[in-house]
C-alpha positions as CSV (number, residue, x, y, z in Angstrom):
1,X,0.0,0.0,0.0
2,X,1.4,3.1,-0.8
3,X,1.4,5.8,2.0
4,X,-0.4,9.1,2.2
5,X,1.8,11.9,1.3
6,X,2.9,13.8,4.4
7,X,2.9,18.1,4.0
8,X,5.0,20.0,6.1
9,X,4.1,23.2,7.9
10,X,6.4,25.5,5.4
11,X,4.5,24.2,2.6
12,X,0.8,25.0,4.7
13,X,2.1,28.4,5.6
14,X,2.8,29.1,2.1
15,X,-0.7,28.2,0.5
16,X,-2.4,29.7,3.3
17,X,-0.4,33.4,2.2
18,X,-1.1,32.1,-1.8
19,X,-5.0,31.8,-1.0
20,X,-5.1,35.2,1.2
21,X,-3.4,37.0,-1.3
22,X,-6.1,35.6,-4.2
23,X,-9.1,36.5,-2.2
24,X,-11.4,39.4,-3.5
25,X,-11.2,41.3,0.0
26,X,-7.4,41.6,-0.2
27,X,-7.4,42.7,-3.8
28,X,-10.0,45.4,-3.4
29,X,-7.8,46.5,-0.1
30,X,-4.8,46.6,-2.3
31,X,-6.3,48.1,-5.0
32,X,-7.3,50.9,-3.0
33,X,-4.1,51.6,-1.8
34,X,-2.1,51.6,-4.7
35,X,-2.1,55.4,-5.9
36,X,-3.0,56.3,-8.9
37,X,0.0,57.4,-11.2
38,X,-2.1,58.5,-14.4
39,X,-2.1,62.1,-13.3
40,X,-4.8,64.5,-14.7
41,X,-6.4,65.3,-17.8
42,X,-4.7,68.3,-19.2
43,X,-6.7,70.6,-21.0
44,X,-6.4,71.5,-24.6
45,X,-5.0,74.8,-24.9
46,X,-6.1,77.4,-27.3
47,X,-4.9,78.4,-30.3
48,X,-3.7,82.3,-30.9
49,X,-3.2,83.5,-34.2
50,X,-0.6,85.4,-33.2
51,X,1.4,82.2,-33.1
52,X,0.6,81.3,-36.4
53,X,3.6,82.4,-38.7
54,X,2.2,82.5,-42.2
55,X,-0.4,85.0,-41.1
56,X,2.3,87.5,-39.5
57,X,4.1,87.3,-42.6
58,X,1.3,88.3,-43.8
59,X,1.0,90.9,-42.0
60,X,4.5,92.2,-42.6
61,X,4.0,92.3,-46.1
62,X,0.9,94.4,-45.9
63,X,2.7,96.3,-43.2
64,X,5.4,97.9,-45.6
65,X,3.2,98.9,-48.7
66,X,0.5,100.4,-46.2
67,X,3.4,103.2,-44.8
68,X,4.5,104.0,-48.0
69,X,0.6,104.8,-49.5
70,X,0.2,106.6,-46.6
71,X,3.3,108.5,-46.8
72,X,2.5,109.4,-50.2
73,X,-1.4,110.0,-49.5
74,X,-1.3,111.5,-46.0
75,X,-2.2,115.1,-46.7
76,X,-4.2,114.5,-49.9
77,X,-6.6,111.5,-47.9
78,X,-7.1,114.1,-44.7
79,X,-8.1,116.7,-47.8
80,X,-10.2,114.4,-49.5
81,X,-12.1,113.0,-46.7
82,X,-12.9,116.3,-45.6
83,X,-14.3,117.3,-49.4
84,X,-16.3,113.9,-49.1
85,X,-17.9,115.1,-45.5
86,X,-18.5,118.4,-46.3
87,X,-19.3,117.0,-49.6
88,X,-18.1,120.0,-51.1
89,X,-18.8,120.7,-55.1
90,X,-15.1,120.5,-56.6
91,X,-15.1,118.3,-59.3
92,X,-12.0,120.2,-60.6
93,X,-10.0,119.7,-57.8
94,X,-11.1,116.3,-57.4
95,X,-9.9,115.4,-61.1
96,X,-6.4,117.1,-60.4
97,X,-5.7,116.4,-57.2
98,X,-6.7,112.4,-57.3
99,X,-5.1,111.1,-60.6
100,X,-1.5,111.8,-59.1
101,X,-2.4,109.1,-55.8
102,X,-5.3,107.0,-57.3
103,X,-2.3,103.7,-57.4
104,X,-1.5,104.7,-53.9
105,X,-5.7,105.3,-52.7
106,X,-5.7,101.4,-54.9
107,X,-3.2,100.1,-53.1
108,X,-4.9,100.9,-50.0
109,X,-8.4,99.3,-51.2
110,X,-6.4,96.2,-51.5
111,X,-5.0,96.2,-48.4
112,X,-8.2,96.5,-46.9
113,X,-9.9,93.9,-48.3
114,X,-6.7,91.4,-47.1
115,X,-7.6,92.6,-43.7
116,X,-10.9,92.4,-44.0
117,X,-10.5,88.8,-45.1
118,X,-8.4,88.3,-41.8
119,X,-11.3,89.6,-39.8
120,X,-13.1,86.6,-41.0
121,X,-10.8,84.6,-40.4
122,X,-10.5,85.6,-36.7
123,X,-14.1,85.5,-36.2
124,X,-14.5,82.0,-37.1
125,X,-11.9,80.6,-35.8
126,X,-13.0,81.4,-32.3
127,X,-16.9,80.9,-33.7
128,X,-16.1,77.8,-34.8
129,X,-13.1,76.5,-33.3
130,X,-13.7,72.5,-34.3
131,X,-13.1,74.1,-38.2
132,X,-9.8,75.3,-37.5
133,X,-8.7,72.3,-35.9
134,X,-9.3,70.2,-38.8
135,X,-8.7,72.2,-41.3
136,X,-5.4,74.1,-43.4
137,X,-5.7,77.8,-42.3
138,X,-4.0,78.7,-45.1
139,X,-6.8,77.6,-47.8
140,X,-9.3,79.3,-45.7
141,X,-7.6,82.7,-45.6
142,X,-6.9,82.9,-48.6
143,X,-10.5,82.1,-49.5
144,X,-11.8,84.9,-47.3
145,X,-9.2,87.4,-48.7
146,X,-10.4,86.8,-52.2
147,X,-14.2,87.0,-51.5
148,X,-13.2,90.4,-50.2
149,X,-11.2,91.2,-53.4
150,X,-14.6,90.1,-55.6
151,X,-16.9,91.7,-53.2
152,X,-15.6,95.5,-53.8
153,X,-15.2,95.0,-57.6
154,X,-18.5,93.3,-58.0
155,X,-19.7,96.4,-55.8
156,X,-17.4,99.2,-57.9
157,X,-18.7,97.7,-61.3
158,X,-22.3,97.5,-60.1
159,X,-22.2,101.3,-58.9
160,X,-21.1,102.6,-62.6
161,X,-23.5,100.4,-64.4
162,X,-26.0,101.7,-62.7
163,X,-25.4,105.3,-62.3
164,X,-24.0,105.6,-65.7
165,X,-28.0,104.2,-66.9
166,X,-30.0,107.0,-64.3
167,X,-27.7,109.7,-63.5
168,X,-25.3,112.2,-65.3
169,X,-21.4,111.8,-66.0
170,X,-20.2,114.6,-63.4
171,X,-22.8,112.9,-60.4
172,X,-21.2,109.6,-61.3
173,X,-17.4,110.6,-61.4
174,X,-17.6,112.0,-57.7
175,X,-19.4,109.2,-56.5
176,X,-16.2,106.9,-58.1
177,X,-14.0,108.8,-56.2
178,X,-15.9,109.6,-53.1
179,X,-16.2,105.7,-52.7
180,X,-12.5,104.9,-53.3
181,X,-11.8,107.7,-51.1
182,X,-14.2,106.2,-48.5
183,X,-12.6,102.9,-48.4
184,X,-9.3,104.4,-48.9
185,X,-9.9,106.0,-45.5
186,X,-11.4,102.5,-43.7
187,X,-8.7,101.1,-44.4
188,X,-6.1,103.1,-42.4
189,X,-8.1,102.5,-39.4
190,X,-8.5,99.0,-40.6
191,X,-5.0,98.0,-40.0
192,X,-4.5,99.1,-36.1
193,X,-7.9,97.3,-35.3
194,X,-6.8,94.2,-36.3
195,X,-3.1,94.4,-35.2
196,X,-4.8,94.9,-31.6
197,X,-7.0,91.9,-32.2
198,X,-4.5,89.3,-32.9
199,X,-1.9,90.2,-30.8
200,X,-3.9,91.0,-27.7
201,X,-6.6,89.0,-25.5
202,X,-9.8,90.8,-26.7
203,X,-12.8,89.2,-26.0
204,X,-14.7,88.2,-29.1
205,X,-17.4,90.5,-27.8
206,X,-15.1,93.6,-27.6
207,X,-13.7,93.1,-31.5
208,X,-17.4,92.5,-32.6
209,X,-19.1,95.6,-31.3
210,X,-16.1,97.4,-32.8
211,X,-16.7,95.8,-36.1
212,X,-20.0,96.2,-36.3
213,X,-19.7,100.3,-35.5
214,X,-16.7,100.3,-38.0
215,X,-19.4,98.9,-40.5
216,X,-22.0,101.1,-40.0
217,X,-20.5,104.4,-39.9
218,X,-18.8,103.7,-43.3
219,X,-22.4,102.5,-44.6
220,X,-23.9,105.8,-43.0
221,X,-21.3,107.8,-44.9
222,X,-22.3,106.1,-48.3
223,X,-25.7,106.8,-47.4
224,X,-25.2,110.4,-46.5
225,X,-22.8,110.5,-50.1
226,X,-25.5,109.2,-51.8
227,X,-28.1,111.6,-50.4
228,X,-26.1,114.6,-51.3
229,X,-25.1,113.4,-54.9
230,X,-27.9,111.6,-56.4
231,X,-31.2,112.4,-54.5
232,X,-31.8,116.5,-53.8
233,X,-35.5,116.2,-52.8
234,X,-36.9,114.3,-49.8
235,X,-39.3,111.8,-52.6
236,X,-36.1,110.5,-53.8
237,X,-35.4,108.8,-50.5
238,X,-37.3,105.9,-51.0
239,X,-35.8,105.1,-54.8
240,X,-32.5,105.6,-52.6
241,X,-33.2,103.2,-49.8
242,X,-34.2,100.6,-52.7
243,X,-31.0,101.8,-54.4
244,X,-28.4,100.9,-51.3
245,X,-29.9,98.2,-50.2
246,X,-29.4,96.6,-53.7
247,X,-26.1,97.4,-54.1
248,X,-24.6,98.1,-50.9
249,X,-26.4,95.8,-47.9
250,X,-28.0,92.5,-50.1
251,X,-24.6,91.7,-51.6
252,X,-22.9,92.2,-47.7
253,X,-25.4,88.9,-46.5
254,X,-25.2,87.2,-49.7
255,X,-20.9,87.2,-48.8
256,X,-22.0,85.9,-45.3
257,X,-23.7,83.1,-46.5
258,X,-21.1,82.2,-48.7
259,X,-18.6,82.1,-45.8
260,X,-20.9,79.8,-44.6
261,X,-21.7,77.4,-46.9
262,X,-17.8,77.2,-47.3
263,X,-17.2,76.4,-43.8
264,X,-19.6,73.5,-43.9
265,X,-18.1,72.1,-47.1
266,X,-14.9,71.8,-45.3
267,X,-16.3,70.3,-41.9
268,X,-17.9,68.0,-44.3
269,X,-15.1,67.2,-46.5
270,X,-13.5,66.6,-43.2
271,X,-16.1,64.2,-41.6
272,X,-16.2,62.0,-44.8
273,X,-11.9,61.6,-44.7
């Protein structure tokens, strides 16, 4: 017969630390002592334009062409923003004393309508922040800055079609000029607004009220221009309301809806990738 196998007390003690260590109670009790190593969630930190480079290059380029037109328009731009006020009735001194710095008031437009397209660009990337995460900046700028381009020639071209149909050749040529002038002018405030804006902590608030006053005071000048060029008599006021509202404010929302659509192609585009 073969005898029962004999276990010593080592060999006991050693199952007996085995099965306490297995249990569930010593587990949980471990468990909740062990300290947890994985730390915190950090939070995603948000993006500043101001660290993005191709946009301050951008910046720099417009920086050095908008000193020089202003150096060569300074005293002419006070002088013809005050004519455009006052709206003063010097056609003469208009035609001599514009041609000389029309490149220069140009030059100016364009600037303006890069900044304007950075505006844009500012706004929704802090209106919609999940676009510019998954998106190239660049393309989106760049679309911005030429709707801007197309939206003041479309406007320009649309103004002399139409005033060359109802009103006379002298009425028309001041309100050419008066309206480069006018943006001419926006423009040079333009550029310190949105230097502040990207390179300090504005709320979005702050930048929209100002935008929004920016916009209306240059659309109650137009109106004003237009009052005072076109439209002597207080029955005209009505054909002049349908007049700028035409050309001046249903082009302005059709531009915003366009932004739009364009950043919901691109979150699309993105979602189907």
């Amino acid at each position: 017969m073969n005898s029962p196998c004999l276990i010593s007390p080592w060999e006991n003690q050693v199952k007996e630390q085995e099965s306490y260590l297995n249990s569930p109670e010593t587990n949980t009790t471990e468990s909740q002592c062990v300290p947890d190593t994985s730390g915190m969630k950090g939070e995603v930190r948000p993006e500043k334009l101001s660290s993005e480079p191709y946009l301050i290059i951008l910046l720099l380029l417009c920086f050095i062409p908008f000193c020089y037109a202003l150096k060569k328009t300074k005293t002419s731009l006070l002088q013809q923003m005050s004519d455009f006020i006052q709206n003063k009735e010097r056609s003469h001194y208009y035609d001599t004393s514009l041609k000389p710095d029309i490149k220069y008031f140009l030059l100016l437009i364009g600037i303006g309508c890069i900044l304007c397209g950075i505006w844009f660009f500012y706004y929704f990337s802090i209106a919609d922040t999940s676009l510019f995460h998954q998106d190239p900046h660049k393309i989106l700028l760049s679309i911005y800055i030429g709707l801007m381009l197309f939206l003041y020639c479309y406007k320009y071209t649309m103004y002399r079609f139409i005033n060359w149909i109802f009103f006379d050749k002298e009425q028309n040529k001041t309100w050419a000029k008066g309206y480069i002038i006018l943006h001419a002018g926006m423009s040079v405030i333009l550029f310190p607004y949105i230097i502040i804006i990207i390179f300090s902590d504005l709320s979005i608030n702050v930048t929209l009220l100002a935008a929004i006053a920016l916009y209306i005071c240059s659309k109650i000048l137009l109106f004003y221009k237009s009052i005072k060029n076109f439209f002597y008599n207080l029955y005209g006021v009505i054909h002049l309301i349908l007049y700028f509202c035409a050309l001046e404010i249903v082009p302005d929302l059709l531009l915003w809806k366009v932004m739009e659509y364009i950043n919901s192609i691109f979150n699309f585009n993105f979602l189907l990738h």
